[in-house]
C-alpha positions as a printed Julia matrix, in Angstrom:
106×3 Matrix{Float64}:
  72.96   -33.11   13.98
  73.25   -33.62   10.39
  77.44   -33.0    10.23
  77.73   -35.27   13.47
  76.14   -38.06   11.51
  78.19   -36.98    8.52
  81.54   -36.94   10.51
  80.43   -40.27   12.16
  80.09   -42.05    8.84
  82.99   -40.53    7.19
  84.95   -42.25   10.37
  82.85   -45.47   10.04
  82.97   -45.72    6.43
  87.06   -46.78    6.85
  87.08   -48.7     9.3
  84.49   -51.92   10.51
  82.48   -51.69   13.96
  85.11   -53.6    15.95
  87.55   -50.99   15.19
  89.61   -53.68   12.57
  90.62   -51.9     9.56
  87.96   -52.68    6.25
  90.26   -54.15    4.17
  91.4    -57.02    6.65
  87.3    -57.44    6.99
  86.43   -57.89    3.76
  88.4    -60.82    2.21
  88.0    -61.95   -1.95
  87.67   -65.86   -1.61
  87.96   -66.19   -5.48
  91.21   -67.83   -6.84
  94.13   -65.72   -7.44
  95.49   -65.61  -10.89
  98.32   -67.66   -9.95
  95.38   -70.57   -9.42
  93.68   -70.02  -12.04
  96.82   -70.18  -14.51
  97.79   -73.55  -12.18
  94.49   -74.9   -13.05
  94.97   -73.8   -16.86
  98.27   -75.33  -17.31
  96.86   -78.82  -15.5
  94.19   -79.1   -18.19
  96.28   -77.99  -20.29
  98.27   -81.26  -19.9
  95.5    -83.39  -19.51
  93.71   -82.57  -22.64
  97.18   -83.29  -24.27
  97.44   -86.51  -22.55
  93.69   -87.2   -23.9
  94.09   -86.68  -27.79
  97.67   -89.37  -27.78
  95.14   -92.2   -26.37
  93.68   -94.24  -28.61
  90.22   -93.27  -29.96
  88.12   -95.87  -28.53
  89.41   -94.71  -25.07
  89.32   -90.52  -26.5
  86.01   -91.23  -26.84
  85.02   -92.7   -23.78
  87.16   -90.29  -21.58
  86.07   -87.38  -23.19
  82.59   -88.12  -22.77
  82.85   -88.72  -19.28
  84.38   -85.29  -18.99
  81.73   -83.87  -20.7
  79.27   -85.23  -17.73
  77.7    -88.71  -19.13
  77.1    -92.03  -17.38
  78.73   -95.22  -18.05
  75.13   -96.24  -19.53
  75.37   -93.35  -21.82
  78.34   -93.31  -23.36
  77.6    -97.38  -24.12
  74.39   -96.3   -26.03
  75.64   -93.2   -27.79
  78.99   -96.31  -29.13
  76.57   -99.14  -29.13
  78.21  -100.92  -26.43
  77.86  -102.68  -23.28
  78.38  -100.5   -19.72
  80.61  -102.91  -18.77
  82.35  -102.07  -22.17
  82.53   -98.78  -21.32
  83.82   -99.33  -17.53
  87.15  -101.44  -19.28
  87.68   -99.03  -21.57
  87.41   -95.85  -18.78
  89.63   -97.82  -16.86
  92.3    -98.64  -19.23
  92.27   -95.1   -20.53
  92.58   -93.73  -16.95
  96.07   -96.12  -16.69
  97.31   -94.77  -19.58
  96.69   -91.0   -18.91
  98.49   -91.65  -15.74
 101.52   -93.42  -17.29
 101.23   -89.87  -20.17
 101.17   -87.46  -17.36
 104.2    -88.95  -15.59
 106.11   -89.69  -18.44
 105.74   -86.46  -19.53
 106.58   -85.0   -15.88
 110.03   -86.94  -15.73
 110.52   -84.93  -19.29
 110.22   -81.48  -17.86
């Protein structure tokens, strides 16, 4: 009994239950590397775009990337929100105008 069980797992062991083979079963959902090195490259760019704005608008982009609200990132500069939201804004316009600039380059 023991080498039928043996035999049967050895047979099972390549192959799934439905008869499919195990490596079209088991699938790696991660990013490949050419995603990941995509991903690099795009922030990458970005951050390069970032340090040519000017600081008051470094400063306010980067700390939204970093996670913070609107309210504070206008108490960390001493600001008013509303401040802050021009400043995002205006930053975001000129990252856009960097990153296709420097698209039309390449």
């Amino acid at each position: 009994m023991f080498r039928i069980a043996h035999n049967r797992g050895l047979t099972f062991r390549g192959r799934r239950r439905d008869g499919a083979p195990l490596d079209e079963a088991i699938r790696d959902r991660s990013p490949g590397p050419d995603t990941l090195l995509t991903a690099a490259l795009r922030r990458e760019r970005l951050l390069a775009a970032v340090r040519r704005l000017p600081e008051s608008q470094r400063q306010v982009v980067t700390m939204s990337l970093e996670g913070m609200a609107a309210a504070e990132i206008a108490e960390v500069l001493g600001v008013t929100p509303n401040s802050v939201a021009i400043r995002l804004t205006r930053a975001r316009q000129a990252l856009r105008t960097l990153l296709v600039e420097e698209r039309r380059e390449e």
